[in-house]
C-alpha positions as CSV (number, residue, x, y, z in Angstrom):
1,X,0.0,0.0,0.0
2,X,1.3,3.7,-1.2
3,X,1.7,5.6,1.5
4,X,0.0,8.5,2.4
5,X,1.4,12.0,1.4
6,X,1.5,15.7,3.2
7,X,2.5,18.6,2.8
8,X,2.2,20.8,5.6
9,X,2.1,24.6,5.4
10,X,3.7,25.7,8.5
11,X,3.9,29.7,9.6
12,X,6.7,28.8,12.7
13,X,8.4,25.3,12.9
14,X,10.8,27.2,15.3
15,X,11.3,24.4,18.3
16,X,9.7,26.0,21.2
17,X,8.8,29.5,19.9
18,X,5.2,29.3,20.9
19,X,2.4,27.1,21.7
20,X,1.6,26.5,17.7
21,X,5.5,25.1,17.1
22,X,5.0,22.9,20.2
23,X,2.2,21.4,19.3
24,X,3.3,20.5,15.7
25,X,6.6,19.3,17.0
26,X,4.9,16.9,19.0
27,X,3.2,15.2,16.1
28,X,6.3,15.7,14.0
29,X,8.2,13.6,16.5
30,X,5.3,10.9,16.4
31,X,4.9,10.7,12.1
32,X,4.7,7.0,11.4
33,X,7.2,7.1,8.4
34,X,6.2,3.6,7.4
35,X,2.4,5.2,6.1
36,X,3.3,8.2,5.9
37,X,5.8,10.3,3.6
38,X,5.7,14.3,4.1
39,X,7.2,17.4,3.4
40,X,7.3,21.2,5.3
41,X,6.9,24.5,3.9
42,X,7.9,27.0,6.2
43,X,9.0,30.8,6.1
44,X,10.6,30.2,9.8
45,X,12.4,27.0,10.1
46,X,13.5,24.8,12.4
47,X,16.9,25.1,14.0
48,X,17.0,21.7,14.3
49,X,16.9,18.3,11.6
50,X,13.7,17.0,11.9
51,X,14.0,14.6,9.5
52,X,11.9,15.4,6.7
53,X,12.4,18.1,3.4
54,X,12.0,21.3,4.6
55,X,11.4,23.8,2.0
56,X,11.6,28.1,3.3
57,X,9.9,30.8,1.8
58,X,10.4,34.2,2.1
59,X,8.9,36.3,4.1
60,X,8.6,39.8,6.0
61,X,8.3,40.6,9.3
62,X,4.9,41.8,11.5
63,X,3.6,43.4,13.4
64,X,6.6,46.3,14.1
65,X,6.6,45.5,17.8
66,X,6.6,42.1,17.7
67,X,9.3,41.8,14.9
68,X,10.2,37.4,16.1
69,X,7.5,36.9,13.9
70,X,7.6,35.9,10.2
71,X,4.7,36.2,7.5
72,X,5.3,33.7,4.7
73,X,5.3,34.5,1.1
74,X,4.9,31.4,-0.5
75,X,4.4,32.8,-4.0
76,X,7.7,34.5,-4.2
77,X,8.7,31.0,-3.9
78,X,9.3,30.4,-7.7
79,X,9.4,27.1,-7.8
80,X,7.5,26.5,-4.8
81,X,4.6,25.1,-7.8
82,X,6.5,22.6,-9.0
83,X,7.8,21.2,-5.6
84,X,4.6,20.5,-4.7
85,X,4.0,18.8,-8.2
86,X,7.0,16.4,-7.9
87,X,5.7,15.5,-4.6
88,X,2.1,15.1,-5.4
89,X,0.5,15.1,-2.0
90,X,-2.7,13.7,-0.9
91,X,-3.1,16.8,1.9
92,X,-1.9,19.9,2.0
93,X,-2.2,21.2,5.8
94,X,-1.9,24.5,6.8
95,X,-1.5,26.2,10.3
96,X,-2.7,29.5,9.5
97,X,-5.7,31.7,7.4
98,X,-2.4,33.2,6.2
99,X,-0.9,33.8,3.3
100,X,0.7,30.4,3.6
101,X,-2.9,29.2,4.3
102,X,-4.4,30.7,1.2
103,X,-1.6,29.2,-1.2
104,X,-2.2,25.7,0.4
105,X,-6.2,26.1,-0.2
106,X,-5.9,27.5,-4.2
107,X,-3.3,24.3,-5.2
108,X,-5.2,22.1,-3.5
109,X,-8.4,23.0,-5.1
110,X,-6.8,23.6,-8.3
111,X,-5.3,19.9,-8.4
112,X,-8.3,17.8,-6.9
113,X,-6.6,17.7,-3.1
114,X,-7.3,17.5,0.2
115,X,-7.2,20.3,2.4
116,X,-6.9,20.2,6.3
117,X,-6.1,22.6,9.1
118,X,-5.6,22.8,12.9
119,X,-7.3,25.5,14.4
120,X,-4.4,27.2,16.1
121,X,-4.9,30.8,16.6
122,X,-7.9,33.0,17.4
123,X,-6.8,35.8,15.3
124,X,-10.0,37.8,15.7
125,X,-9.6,38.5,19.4
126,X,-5.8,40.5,19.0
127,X,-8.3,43.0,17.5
128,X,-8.6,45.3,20.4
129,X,-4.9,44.8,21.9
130,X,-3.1,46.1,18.3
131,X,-5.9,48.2,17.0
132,X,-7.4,49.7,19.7
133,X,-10.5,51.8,18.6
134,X,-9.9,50.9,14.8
135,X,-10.6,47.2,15.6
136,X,-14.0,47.8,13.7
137,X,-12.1,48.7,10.7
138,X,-10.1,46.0,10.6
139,X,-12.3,42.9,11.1
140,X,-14.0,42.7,7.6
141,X,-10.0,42.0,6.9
142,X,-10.2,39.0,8.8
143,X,-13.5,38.0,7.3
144,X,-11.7,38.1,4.4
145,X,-8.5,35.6,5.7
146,X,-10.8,33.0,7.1
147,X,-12.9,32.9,3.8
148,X,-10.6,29.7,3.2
149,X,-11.9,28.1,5.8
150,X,-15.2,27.3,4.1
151,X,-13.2,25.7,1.1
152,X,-11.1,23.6,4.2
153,X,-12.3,19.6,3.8
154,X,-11.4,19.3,7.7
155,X,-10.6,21.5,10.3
156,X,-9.3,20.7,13.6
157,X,-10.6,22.6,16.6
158,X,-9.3,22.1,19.8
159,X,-11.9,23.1,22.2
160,X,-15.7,23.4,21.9
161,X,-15.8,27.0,22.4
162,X,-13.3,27.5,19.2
163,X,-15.7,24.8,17.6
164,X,-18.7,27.1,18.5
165,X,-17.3,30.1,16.9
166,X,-16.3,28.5,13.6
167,X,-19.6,27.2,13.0
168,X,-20.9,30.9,14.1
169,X,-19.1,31.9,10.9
170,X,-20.7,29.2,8.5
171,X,-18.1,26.3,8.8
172,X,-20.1,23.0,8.3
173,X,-20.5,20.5,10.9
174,X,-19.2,18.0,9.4
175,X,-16.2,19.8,8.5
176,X,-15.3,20.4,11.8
177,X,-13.7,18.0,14.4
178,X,-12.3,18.6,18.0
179,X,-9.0,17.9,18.7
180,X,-7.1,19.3,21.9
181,X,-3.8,19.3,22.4
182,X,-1.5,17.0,25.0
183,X,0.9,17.3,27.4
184,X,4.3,15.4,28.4
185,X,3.4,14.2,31.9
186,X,6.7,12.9,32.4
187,X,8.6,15.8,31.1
188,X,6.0,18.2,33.0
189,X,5.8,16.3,36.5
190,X,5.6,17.7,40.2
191,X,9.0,15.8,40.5
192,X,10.8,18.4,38.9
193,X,10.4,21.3,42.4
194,X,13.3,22.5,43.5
195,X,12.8,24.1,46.4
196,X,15.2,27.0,46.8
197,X,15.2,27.7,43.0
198,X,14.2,30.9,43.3
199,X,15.7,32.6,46.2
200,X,14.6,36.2,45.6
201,X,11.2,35.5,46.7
202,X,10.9,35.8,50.7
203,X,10.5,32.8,52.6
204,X,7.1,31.3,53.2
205,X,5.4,33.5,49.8
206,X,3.3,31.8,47.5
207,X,4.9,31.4,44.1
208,X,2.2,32.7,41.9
209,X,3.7,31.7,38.4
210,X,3.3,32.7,34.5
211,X,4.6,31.4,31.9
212,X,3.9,33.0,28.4
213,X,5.2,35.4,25.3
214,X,5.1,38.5,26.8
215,X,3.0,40.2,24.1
216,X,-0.1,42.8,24.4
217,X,-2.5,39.9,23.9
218,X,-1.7,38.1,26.7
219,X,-3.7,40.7,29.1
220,X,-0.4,41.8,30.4
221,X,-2.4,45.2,31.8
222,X,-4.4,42.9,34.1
223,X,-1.1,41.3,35.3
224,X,0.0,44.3,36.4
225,X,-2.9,45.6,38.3
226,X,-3.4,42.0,39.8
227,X,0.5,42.4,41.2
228,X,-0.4,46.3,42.5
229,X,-3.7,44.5,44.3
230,X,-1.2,42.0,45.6
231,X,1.4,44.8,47.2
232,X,-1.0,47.3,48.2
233,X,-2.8,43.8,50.0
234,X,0.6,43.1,51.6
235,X,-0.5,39.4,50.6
236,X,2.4,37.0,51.0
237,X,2.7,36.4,47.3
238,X,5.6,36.2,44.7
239,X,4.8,36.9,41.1
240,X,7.2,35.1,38.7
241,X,6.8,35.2,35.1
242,X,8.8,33.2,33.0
243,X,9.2,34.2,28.9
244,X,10.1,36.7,26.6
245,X,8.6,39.6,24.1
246,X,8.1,43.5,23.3
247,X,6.3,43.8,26.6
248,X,9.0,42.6,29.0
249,X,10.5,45.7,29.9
250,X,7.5,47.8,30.2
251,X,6.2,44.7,33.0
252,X,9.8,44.9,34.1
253,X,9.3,48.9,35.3
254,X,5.6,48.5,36.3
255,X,6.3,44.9,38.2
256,X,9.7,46.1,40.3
257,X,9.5,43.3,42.4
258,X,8.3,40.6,40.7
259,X,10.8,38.0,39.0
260,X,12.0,37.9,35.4
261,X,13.4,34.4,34.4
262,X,13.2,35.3,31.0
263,X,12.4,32.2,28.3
264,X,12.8,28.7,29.7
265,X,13.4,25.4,27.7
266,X,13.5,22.0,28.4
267,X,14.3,21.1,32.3
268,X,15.0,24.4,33.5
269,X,10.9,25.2,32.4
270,X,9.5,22.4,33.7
271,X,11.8,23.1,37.1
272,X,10.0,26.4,36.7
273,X,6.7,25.1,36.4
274,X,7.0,22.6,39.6
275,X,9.0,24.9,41.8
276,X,5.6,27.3,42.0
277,X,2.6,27.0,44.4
278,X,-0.2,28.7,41.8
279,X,-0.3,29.3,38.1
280,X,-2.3,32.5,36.4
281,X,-2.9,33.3,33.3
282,X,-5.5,36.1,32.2
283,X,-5.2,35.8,28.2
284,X,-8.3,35.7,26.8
285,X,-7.4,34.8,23.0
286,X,-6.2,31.2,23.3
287,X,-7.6,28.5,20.9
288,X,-6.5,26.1,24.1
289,X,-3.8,27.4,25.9
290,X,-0.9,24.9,26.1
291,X,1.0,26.4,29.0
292,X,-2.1,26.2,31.4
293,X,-2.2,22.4,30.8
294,X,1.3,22.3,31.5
295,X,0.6,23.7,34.6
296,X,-1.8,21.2,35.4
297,X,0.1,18.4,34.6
298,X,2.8,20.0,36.7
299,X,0.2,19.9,39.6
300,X,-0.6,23.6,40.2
301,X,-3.8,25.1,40.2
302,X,-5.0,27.3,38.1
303,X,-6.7,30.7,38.3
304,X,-7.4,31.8,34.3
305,X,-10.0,33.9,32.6
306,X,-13.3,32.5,31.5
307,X,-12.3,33.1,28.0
308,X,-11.1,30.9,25.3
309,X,-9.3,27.6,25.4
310,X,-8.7,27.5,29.1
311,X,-12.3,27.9,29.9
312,X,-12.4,23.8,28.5
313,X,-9.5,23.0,30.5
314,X,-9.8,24.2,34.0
315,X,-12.4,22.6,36.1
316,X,-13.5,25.6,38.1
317,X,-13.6,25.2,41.7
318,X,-11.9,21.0,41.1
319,X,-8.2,22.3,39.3
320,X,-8.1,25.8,39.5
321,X,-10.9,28.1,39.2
322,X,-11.8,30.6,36.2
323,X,-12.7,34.4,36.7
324,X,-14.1,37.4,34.9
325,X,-11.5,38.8,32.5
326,X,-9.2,41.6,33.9
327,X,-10.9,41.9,36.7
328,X,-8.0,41.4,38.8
329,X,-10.1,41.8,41.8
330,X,-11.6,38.5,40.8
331,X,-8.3,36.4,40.1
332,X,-6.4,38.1,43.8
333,X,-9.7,36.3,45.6
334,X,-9.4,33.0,44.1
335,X,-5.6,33.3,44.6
336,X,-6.0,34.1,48.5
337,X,-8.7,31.0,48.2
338,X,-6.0,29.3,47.4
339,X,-2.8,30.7,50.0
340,X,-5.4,30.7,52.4
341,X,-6.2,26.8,52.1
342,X,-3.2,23.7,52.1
343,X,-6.2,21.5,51.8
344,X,-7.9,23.1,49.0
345,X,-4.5,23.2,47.1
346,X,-3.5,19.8,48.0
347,X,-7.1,18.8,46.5
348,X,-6.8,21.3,43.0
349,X,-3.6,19.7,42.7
350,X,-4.1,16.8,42.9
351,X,-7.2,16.8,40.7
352,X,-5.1,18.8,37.9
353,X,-2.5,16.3,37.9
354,X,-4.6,13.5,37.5
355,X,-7.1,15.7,34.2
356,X,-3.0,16.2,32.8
357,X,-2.9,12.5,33.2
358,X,-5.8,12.0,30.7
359,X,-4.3,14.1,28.0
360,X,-1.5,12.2,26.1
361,X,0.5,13.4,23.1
362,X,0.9,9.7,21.9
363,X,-3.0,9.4,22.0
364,X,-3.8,13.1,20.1
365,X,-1.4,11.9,17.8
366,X,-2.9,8.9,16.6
367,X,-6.4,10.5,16.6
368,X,-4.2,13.3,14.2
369,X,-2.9,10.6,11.9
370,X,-6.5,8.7,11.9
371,X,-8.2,11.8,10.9
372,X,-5.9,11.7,8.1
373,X,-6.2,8.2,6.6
374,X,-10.5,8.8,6.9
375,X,-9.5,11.4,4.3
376,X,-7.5,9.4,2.2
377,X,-9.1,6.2,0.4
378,X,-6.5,3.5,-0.3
């Protein structure tokens, strides 16, 4: 039996640059190469070999403050066409309603293909956080990105909420599907505490922990009124944040006594992770929301906004609890809930460890690759 051929559109294959590269490097790493036989088109590469043709594209760079990111333009690829003809693929999958997106869609119509798509990103709610006031001129724009969707054979959603909203914009039914997203329990494990890692923060505070790009749209505003609450409170809390972005030195000056570890990889971020007592995280405009299930799986609790992704992940009032957004009123009681109560942390903890449990990458894999050969006839 032929096997079965992809060719994936990627915006960021990047190892570790944000929740979309994690995710796709986890099923990268679990491609059966015995039915399977793919190929990567990518304006931002991987650092790494992954094993498999990788093909760039050139790009430019947006928005101006957030300048790590790359927008792909596949058609100033010259022979990007006939690539894709020599390989012949089955699928073409693309990450993004993005340019990459929309060349993936128009050669897979015009040659009779397949045409998938994970779900990744919930462009539509940046709007207010990079265009303020204007946002109302700028949607019909994305109206007009996410007019491939329609013409998508299968997207993947990976909460109900995301799978709500797609078919709110006139995606069919039955070209929708929910798929979350997984977590390395073993990798991401209360195990990894180290009790004295960080020693700035006084003896006997709760470690109140996140973990995220440190962009506009991850609601850093309510971070910084929650950490004012939590000083002019005199509460006996530590507030650590752990990544990178245009907004870190503006936190930086606003947040004088919080900690700064900067980006974290591999052990020293899940040392991070276990070493804390609580995790926040007040973005509303997550798809899912990777970091708050690695939080879980790390055994904190979590207090996150009712919005988006997390709002399917967190349990409210059994592994964390999940507030109004930026009201930071709201996420400083549930936090005091939670210093205030070993037993009720013990329990959340307990009770997110054991949902993290539940949510293997080896299992959302193989439900990846079976959504796949449904598509494909042999």
């Amino acid at each position: 039996m032929s096997k079965i051929k992809i060719a994936f559109f990627l915006d960021v294959m990047e190892e570790n640059f944000d929740g979309v590269a994690i995710t796709m490097h986890q099923v990268i790493n679990r491609i059966p190469k015995e039915e399977f036989d793919v190929i990567f088109i990518t304006p931002h590469p991987p650092k790494n070999d992954i094993g498999f043709p990788v093909f760039e594209v050139p790009y430019f760079r947006v928005p101006e403050k957030n300048k790590d990111y790359r927008f792909g333009l596949p058609k100033k690829r010259k022979d990007l066409n006939e690539i894709l003809d020599a390989f012949n693929p089955d699928i073409l999958h693309y990450s993004s309603p993005t340019a990459m997106g929309k060349f993936a869609v128009r050669y897979a119509k015009a040659k009779g293909k397949i045409v998938t798509s994970i779900y990744h990103t919930h462009y539509p709610s940046f709007l207010k956080y990079y265009f303020g006031p204007f946002s109302s001129l700028i949607e019909p724009i994305f109206h007009w990105l996410y007019a491939m969707y329609p013409k998508t054979d299968k997207i993947l959603a990976p909460t109900k909420s995301m799978s709500n909203y797609l078919k709110s914009i006139g995606i069919k039914q039955e070209s929708l599907t929910i798929w979350g997203r997984g977590v390395d329990t073993d990798r991401f494990n209360p195990s990894k505490k180290e009790q004295d890692l960080w020693e700035k923060a006084p003896k006997g505070n709760v470690k109140l922990l996140f973990v995220s790009r440190l962009t506009r749209e991850k609601e850093p505003q309510t971070l910084i009124r929650l950490y004012k609450l939590i000083q002019k409170k005199n509460a006996p809390i530590s507030m650590i944040l752990v990544g990178d972005g245009p907004m870190r030195q503006m936190l930086q000056e606003k947040m004088p006594e919080a900690i700064f570890m900067g980006p974290q990889y591999g052990e020293e971020l899940s040392k991070a992770y276990a070493s804390a007592d609580v995790f926040v995280f007040p973005s509303t405009t997550e798809t899912f929301g990777n970091v708050v299930l690695e939080a879980l799986a790390s055994g904190l609790p979590v207090v996150a906004a009712n919005a988006g992704g997390p709002s399917d992940i967190v349990s409210d009032g059994q592994n964390g609890f999940l507030v109004e957004p930026a009201n930071e009123q709201a996420f400083f009681d549930k936090i005091m809930k939670l210093v205030q109560s070993e037993e009720l942390s013990r329990e959340m903890s307990s009770a997110a460890r054991e949902y993290a449990k539940s949510q293997s990458w080896e299992k959302l894999s193989e439900q990846l690759f079976d959504q796949y050969r449904s598509l494909v006839k042999r």
